[in-house]
LUMVORO-885213 format. One record per atom (N, C-alpha, C): residue in one letter; x, y, z. Coordinates in nm, 4 decimals, padded with zeros to 6 digits, always signed. Example, Ala and Ser with C-alpha at 12.3 -4.5 7.8 and 13.67 -1.06 7.14 Angstrom:
2
code A, px +01.3190, py -00.5690, pz +00.7800
code A, px +01.2300, py -00.4500, pz +00.7800
code A, px +01.3200, py -00.3300, pz +00.7800
code S, px +01.2850, py -00.2250, pz +00.7080
code S, px +01.3670, py -00.1060, pz +00.7140
code S, px +01.2900, py +00.0030, pz +00.7870
//
This chain:
132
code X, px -00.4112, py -00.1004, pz +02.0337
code X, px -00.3429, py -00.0323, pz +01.9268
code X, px -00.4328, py +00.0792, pz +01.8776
code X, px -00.3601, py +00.1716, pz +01.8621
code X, px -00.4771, py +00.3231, pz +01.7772
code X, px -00.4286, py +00.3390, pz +01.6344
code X, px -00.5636, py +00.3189, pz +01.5711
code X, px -00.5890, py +00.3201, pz +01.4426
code X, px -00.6841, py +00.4264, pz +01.4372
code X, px -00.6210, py +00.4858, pz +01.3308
code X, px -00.6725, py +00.6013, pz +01.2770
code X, px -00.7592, py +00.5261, pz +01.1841
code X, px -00.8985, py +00.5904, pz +01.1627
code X, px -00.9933, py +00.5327, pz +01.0774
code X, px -00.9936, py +00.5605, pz +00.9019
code X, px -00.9917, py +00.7099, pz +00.9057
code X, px -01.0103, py +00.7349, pz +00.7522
code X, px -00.8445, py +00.7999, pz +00.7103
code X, px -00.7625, py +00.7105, pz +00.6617
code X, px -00.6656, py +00.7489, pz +00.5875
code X, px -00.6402, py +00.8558, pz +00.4866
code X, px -00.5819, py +00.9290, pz +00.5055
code X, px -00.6054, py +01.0361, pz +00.4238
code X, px -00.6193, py +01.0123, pz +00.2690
code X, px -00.6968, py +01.0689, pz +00.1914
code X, px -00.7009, py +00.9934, pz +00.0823
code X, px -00.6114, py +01.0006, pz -00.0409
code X, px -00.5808, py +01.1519, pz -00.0245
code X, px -00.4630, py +01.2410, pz -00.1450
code X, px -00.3251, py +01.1825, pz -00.1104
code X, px -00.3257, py +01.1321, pz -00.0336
code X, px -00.1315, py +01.0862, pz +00.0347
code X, px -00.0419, py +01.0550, pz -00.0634
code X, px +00.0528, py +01.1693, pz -00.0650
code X, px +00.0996, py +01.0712, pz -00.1754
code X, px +00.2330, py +01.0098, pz -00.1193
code X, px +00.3064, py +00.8831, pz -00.1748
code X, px +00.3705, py +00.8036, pz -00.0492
code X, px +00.4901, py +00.7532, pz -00.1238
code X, px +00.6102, py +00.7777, pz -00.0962
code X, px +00.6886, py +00.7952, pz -00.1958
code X, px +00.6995, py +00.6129, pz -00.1626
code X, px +00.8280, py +00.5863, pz -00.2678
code X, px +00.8688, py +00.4287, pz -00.3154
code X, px +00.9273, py +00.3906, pz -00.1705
code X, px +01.0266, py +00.4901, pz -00.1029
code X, px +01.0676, py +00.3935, pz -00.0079
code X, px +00.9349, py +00.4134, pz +00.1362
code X, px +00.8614, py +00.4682, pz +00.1678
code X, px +00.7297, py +00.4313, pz +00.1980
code X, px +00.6982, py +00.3351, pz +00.2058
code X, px +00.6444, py +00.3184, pz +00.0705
code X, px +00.5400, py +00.1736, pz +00.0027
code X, px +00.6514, py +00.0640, pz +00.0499
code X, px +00.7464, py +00.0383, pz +00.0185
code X, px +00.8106, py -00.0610, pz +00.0679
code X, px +00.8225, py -00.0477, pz +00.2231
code X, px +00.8222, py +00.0270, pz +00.3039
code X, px +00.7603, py -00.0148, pz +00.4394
code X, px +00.6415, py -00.0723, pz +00.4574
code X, px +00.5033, py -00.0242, pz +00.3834
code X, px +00.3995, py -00.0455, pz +00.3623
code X, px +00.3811, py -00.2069, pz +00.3251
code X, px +00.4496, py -00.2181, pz +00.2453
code X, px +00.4574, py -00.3767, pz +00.2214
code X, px +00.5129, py -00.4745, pz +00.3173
code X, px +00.6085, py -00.4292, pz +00.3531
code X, px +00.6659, py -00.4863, pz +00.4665
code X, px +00.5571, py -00.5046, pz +00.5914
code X, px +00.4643, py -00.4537, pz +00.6378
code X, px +00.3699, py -00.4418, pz +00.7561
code X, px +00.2540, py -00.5182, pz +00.6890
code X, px +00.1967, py -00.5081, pz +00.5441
code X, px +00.1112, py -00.5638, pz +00.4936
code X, px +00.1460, py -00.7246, pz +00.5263
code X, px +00.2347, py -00.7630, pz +00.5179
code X, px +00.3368, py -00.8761, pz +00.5117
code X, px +00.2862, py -00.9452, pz +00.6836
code X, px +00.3193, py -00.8777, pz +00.7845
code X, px +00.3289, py -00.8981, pz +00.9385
code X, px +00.2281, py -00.7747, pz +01.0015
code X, px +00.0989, py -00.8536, pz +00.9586
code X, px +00.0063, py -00.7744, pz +00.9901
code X, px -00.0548, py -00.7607, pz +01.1692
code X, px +00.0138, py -00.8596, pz +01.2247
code X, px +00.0319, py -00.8043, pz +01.3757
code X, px +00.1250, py -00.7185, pz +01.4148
code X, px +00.2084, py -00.6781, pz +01.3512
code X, px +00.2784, py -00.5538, pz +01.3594
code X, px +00.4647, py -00.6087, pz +01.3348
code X, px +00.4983, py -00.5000, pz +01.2828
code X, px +00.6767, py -00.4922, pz +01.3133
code X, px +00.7401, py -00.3978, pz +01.3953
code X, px +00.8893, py -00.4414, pz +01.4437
code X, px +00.9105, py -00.3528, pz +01.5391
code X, px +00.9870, py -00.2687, pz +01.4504
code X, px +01.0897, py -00.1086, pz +01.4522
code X, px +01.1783, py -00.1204, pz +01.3892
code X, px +01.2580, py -00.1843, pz +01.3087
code X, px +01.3294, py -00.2772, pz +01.4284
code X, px +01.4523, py -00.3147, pz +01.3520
code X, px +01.4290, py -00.4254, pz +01.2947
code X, px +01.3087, py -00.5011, pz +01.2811
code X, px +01.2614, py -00.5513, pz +01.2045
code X, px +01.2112, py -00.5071, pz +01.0522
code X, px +01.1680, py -00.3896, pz +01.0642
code X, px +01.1766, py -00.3155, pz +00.9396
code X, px +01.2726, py -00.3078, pz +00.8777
code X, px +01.3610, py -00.2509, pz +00.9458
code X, px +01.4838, py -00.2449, pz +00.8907
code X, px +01.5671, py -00.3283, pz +00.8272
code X, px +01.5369, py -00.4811, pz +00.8631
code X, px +01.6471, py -00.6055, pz +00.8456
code X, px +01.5499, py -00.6221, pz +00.7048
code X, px +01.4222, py -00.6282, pz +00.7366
code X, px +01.3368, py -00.6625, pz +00.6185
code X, px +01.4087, py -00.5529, pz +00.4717
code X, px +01.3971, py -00.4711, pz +00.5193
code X, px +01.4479, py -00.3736, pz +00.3986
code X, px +01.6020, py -00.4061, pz +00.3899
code X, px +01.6449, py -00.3743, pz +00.4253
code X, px +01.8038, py -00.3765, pz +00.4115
code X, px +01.9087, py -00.5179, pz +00.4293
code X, px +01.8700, py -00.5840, pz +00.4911
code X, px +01.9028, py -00.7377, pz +00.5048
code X, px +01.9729, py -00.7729, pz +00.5907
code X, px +01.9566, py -00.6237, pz +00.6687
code X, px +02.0951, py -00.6487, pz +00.7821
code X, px +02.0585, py -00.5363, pz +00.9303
code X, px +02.1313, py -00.5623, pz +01.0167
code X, px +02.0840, py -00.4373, pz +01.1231
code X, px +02.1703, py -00.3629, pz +01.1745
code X, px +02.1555, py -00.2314, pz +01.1097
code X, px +02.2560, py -00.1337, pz +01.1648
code X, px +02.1495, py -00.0054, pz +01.2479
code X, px +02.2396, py +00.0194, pz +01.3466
code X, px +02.1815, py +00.1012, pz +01.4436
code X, px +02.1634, py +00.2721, pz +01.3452
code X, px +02.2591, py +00.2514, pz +01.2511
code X, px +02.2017, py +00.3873, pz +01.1590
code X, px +02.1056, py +00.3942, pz +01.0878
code X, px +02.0608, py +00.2812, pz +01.0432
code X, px +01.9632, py +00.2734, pz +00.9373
code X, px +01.8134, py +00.2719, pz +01.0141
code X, px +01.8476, py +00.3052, pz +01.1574
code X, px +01.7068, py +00.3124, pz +01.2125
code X, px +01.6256, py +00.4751, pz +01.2144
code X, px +01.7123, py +00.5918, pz +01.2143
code X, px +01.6688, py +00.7190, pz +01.2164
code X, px +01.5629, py +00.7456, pz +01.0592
code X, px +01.6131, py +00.7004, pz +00.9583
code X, px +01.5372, py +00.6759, pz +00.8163
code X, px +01.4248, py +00.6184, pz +00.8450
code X, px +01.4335, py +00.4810, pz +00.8707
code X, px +01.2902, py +00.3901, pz +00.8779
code X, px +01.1954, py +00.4784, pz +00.9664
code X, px +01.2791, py +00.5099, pz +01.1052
code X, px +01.1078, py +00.5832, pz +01.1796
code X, px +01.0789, py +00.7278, pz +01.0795
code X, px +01.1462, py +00.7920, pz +01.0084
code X, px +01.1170, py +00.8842, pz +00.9485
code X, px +01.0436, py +00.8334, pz +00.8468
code X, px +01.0612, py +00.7294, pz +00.7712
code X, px +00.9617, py +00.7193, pz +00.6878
code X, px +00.7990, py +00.6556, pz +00.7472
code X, px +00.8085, py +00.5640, pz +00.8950
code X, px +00.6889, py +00.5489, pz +01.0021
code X, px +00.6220, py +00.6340, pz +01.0489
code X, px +00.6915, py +00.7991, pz +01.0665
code X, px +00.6614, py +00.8937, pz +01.1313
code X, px +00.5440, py +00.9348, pz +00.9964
code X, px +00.5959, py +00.9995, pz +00.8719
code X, px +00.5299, py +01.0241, pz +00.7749
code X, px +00.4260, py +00.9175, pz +00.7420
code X, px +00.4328, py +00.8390, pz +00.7619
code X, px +00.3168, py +00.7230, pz +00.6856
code X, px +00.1940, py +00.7591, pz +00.8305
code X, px +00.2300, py +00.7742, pz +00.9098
code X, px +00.1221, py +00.7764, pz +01.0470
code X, px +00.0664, py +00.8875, pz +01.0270
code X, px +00.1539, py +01.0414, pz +01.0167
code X, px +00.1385, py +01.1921, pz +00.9617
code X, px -00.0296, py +01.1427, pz +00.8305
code X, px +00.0206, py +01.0556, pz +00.7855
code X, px -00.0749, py +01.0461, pz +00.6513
code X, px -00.1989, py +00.9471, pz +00.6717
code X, px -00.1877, py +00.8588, pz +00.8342
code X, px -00.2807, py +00.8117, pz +00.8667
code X, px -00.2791, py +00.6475, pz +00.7638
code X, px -00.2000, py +00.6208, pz +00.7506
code X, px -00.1877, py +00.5049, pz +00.6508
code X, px -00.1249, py +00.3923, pz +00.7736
code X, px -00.0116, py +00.4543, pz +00.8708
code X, px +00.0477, py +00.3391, pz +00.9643
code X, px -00.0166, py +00.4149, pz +01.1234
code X, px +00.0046, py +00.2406, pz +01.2352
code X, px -00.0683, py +00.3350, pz +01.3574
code X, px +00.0890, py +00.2342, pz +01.4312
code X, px +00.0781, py +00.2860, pz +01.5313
code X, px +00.1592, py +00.2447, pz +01.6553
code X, px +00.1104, py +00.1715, pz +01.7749
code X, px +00.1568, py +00.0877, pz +01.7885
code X, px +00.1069, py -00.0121, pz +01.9570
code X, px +00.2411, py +00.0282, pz +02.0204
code X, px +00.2135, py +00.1128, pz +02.1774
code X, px +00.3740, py +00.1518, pz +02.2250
code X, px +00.3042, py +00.0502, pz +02.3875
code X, px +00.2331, py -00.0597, pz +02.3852
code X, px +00.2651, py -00.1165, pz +02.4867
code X, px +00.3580, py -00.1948, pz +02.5606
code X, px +00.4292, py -00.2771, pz +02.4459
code X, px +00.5036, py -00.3228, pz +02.4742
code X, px +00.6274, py -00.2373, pz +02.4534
code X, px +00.7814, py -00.3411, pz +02.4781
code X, px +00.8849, py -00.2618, pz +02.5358
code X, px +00.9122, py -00.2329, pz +02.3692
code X, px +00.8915, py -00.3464, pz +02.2574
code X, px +00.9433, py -00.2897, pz +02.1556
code X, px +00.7915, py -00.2041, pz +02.1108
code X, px +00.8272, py -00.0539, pz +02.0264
code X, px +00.7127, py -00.0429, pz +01.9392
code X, px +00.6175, py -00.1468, pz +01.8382
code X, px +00.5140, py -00.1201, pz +01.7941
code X, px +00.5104, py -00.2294, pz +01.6732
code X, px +00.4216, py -00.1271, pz +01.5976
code X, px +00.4810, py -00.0830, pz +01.4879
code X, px +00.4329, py -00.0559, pz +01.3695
code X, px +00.2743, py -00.1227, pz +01.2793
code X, px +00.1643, py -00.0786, pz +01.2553
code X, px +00.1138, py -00.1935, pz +01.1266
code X, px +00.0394, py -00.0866, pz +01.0464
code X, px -00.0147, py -00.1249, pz +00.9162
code X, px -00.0487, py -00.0286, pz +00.8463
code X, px -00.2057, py -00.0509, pz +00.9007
code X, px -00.2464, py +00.0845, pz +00.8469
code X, px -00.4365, py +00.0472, pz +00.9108
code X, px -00.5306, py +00.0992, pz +00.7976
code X, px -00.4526, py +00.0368, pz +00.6494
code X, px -00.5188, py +00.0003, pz +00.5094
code X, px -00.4650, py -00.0990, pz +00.4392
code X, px -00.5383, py -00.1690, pz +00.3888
code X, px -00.5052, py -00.2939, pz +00.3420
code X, px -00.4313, py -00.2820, pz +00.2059
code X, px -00.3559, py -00.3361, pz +00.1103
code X, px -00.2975, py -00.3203, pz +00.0282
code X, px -00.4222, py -00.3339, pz -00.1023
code X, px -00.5642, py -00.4076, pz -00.0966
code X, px -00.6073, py -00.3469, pz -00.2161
code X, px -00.6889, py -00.2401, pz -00.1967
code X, px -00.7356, py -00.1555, pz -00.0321
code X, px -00.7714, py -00.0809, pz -00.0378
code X, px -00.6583, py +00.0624, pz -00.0819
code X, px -00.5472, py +00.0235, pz -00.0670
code X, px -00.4423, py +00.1473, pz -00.1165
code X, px -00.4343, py +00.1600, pz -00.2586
code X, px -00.4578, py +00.0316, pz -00.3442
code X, px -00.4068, py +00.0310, pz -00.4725
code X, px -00.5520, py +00.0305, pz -00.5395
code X, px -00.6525, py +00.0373, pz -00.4515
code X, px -00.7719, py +00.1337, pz -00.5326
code X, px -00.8219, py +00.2575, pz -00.5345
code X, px -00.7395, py +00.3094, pz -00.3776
code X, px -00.7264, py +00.4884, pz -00.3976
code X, px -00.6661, py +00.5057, pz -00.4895
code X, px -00.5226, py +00.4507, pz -00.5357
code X, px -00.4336, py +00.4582, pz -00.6176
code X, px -00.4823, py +00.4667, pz -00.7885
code X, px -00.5393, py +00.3756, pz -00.7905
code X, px -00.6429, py +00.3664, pz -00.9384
code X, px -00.7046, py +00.4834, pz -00.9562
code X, px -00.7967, py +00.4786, pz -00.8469
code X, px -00.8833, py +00.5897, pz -00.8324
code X, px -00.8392, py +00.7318, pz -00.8553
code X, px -00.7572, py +00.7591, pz -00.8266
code X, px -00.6637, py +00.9074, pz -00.8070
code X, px -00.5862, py +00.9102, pz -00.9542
code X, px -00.5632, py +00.7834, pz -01.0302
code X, px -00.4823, py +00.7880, pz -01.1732
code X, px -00.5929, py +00.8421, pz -01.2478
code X, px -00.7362, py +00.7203, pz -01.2278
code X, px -00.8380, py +00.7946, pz -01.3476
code X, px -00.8802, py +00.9316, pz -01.3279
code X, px -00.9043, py +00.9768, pz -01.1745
code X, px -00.9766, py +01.1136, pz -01.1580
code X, px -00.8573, py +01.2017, pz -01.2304
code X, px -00.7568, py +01.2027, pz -01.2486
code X, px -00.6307, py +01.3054, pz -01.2903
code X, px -00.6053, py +01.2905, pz -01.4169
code X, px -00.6327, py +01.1637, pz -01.4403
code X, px -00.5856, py +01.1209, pz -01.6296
code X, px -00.6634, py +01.1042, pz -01.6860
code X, px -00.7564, py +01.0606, pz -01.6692
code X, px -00.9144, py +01.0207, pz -01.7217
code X, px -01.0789, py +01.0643, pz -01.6877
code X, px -01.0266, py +01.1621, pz -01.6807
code X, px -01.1371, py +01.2433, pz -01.6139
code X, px -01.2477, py +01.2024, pz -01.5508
code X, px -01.2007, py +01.0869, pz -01.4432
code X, px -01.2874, py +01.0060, pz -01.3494
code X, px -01.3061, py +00.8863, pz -01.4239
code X, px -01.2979, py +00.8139, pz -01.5398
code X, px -01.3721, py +00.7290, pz -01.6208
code X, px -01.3173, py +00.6303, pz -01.6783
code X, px -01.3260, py +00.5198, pz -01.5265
code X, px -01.2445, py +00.3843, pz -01.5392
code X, px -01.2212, py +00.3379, pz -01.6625
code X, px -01.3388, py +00.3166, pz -01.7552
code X, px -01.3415, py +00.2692, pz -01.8807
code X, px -01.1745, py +00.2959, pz -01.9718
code X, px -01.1498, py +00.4160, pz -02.0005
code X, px -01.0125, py +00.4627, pz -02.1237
code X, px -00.8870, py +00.4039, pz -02.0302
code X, px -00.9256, py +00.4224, pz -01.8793
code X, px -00.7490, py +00.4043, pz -01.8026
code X, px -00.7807, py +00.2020, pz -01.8315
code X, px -00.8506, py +00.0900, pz -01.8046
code X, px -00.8228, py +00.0016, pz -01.8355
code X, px -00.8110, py -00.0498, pz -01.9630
code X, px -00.8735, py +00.0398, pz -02.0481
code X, px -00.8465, py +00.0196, pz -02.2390
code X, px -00.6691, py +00.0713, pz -02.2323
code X, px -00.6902, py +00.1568, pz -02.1885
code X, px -00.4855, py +00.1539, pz -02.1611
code X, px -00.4361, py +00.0728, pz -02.0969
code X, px -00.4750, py +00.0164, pz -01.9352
code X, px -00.3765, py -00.0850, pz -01.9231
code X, px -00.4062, py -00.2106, pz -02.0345
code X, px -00.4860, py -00.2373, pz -02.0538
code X, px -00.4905, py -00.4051, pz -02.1090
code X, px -00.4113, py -00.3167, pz -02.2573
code X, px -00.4085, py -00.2487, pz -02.3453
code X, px -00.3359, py -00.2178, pz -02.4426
code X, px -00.1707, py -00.2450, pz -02.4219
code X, px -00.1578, py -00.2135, pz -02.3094
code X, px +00.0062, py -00.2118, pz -02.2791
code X, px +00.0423, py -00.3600, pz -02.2148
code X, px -00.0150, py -00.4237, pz -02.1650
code X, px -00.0420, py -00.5872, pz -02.1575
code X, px -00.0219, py -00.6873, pz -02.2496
code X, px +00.0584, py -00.7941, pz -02.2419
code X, px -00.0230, py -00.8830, pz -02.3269
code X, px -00.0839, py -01.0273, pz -02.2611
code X, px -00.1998, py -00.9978, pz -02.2860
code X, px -00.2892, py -01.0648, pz -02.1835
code X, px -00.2937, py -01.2486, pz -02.2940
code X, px -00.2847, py -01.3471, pz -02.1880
code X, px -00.3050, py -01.4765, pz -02.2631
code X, px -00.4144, py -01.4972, pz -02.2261
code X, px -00.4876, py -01.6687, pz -02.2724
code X, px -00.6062, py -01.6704, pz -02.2862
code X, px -00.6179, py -01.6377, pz -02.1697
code X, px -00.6000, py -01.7256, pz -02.0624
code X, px -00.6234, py -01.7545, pz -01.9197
code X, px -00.6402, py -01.6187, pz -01.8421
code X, px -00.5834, py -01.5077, pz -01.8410
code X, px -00.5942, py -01.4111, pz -01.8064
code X, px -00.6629, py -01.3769, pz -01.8752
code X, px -00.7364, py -01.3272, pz -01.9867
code X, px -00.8354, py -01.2935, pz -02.0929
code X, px -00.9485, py -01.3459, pz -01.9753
code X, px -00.9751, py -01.4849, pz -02.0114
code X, px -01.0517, py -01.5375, pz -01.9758
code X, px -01.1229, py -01.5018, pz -01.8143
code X, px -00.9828, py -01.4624, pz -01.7097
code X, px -01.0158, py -01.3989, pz -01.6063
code X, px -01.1087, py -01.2801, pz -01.5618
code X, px -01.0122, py -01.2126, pz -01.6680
code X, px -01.1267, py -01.0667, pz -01.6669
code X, px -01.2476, py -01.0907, pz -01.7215
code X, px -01.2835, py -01.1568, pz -01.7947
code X, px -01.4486, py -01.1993, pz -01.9046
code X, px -01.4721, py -01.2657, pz -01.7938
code X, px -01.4514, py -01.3445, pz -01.6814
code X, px -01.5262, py -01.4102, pz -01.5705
code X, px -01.5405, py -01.2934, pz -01.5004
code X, px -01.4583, py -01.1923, pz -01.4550
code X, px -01.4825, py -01.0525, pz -01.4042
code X, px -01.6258, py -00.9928, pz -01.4080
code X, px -01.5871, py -00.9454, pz -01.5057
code X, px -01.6989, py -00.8606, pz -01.5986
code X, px -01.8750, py -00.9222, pz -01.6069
code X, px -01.8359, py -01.0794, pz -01.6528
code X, px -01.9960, py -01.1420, pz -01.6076
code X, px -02.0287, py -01.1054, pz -01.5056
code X, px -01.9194, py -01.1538, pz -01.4073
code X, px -02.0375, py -01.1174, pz -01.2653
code X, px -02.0382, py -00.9781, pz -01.2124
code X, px -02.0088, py -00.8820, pz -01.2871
code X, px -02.0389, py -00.7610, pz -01.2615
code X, px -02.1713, py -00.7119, pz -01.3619
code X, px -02.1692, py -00.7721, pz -01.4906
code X, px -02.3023, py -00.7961, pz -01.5269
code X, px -02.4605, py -00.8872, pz -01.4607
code X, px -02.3794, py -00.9627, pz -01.3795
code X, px -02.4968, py -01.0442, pz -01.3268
code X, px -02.5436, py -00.9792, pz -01.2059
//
């Protein structure tokens, strides 16, 4: 299978994307099409396949999905992991909103939260061992 190494990092990847993206995160030896397709849509129509590779075509364009064409079906898989995407993702909110500086963007999320103990308590186990 060819995997592209460094994913582009600016990508930006619209909603129905990411839900392919999830879908492959999911069947990380790969999906074929119309497996994508049933996954998304719940069903298999021979139309709904020109969309899905268009949105496969773009995600590969962006270095995020790679292709295995050995076998007879394709198989799709992504070649970034879902918390390495959703820490470019972070990453790219604070550099644009927060002028790089994790600190104010998580004083905003936990503000808009309501965090119970147990989750409280999660992040304060966090944080120690990032102090330790």
């Amino acid at each position: 299978m060819s995997k592209k190494q460094n994913p582009s990092k600016g990508s930006d990847v619209t909603d129905a994307e990411r839900t392919v993206l999830e879908i492959l995160w999911k069947h990380p030896e790969g999906s074929s099409v119309r497996e994508i397709v049933v996954a998304m849509y719940g069903r298999h129509e021979h139309s709904l396949h020109g969309g899905v590779k268009s949105f496969l075509d773009r995600l590969m364009e962006k270095g995020l999905v790679a292709v295995d064409k050995t076998g007879f079906a394709h198989l799709f898989s992504a070649t970034i992991s879902r918390q390495e995407y959703v820490g470019r993702q972070l990453k790219h909110l604070a550099d644009h909103h927060f002028g790089g500086s994790l600190t104010p963007m998580l004083l905003s999320l936990v503000e808009q939260v309501n965090l119970d103990k147990k989750k409280r308590a999660e992040i304060e186990k966090i944080i120690k061992q990032i102090k330790d």
